[in-house]
VEXDO-979589 format. One line per field, with one value per residue (C-alpha): x, y, z; chain. Coordinates in Angstrom, 2 decimals. Example, Ala and Ser with C-alpha at 12.3 -4.5 7.8 and 13.67 -1.06 7.14 Angstrom:
<pts>
east <- 12.30	13.67;
north <- -4.50	-1.06;
up <- 7.80	7.14;
unit <- A	A;
</pts>
This chain:
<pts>
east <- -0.25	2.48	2.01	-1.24	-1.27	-3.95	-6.14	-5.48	-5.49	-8.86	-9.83	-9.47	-6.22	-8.09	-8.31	-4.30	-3.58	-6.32	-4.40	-1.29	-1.67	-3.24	-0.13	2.01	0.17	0.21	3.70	4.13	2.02	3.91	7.22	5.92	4.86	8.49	9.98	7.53	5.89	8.69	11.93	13.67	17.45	17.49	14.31	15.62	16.03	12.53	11.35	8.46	7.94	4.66	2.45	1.79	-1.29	-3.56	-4.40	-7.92	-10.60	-11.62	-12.84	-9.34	-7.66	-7.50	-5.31	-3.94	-0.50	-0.15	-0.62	2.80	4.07	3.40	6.47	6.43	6.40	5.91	5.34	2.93	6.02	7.22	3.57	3.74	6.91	7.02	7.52	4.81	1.98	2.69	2.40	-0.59	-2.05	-1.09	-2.63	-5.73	-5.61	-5.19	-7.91	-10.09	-9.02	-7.33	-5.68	-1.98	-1.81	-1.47	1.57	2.87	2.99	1.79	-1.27	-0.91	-0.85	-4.08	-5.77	-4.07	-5.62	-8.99	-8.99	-7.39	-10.31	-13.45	-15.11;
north <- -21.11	-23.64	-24.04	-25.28	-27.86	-29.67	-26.97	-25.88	-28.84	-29.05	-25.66	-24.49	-22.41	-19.21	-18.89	-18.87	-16.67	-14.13	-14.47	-14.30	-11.37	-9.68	-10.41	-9.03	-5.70	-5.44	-5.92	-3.09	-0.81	-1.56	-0.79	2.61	3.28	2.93	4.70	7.46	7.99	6.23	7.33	4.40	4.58	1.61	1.69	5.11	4.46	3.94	7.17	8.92	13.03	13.90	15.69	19.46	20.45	22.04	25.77	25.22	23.12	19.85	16.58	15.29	18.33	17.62	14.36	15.69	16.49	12.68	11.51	10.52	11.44	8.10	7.70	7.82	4.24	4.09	-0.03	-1.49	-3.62	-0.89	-0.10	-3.70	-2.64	-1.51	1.78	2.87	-0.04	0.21	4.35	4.22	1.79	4.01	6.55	5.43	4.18	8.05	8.93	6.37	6.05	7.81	4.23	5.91	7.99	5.55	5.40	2.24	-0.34	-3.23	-1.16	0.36	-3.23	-4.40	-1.47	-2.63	-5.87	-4.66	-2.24	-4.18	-6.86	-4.62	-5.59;
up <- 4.34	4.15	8.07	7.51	3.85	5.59	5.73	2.16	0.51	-0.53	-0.80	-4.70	-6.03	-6.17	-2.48	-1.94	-4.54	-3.32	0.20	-0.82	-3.22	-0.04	1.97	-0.95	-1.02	2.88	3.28	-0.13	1.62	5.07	3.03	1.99	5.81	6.86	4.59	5.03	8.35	9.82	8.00	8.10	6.85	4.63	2.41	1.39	-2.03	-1.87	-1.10	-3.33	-3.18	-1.60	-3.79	-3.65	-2.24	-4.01	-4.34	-4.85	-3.08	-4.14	-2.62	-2.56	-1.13	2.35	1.93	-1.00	1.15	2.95	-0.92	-3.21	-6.90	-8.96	-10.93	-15.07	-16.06	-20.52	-20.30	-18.59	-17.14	-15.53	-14.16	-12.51	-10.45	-6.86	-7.24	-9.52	-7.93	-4.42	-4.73	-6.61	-3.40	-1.45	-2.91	-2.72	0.73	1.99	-0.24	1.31	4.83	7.46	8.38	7.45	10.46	12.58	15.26	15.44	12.27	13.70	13.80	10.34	9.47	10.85	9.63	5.65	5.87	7.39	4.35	1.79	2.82	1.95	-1.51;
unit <- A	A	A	A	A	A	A	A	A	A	A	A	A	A	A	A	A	A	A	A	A	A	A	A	A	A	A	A	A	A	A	A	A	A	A	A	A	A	A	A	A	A	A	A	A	A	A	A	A	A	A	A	A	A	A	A	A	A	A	A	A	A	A	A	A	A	A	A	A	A	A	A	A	A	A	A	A	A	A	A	A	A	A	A	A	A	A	A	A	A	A	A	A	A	A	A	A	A	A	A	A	A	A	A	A	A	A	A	A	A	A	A	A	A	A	A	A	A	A;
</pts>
């Protein structure tokens, strides 16, 4: 957005918040690809536990096992923080889609903003 101020100026402020709190969640989301499907060395840190499948059937089973342990947080600070908000997005991204399966990230990427886009 700061490549185009022209184009910005006279829109109101909500409209570059909304993208840039899109961007932020893309590049979260892209984060947890790479660590993930990707196993990248230097995110490692990073890294949630998947969650155990499972022994009975429900809706969520089948993406149950591409799904991640949310970590405790007790203050809704804590919540805020990467860890616990980007897992929880990407939670419901498997639940929703099948957009994490992708191979390659700039594709995983398109398909995060296409999704992140829908009302």
């Amino acid at each position: 957005m700061e490549y185009a101020p022209l184009t910005w100026s006279s829109c109101p402020p909500s409209y570059p918040s909304l993208l840039d709190k899109q961007r932020r969640e893309v590049a979260g989301l892209c984060v947890v690809y790479k660590t993930h499907e990707q196993h990248v060395p230097h995110p490692a840190a990073l890294r949630q536990p998947w969650a155990r499948p499972h022994g009975h059937a429900t809706r969520t089973a089948a993406t149950r096992d591409h799904q991640l342990i949310v970590p405790f947080a007790r203050t809704e600070t804590s919540l805020r923080s990467f860890l616990p908000r980007y897992t929880r997005l990407w939670n419901r991204m498997v639940q929703q889609t099948q957009r994490h399966s992708t191979s390659s990230l700039q594709t995983f990427k398109s398909a995060g903003n296409a999704w992140i886009r829908q009302p």
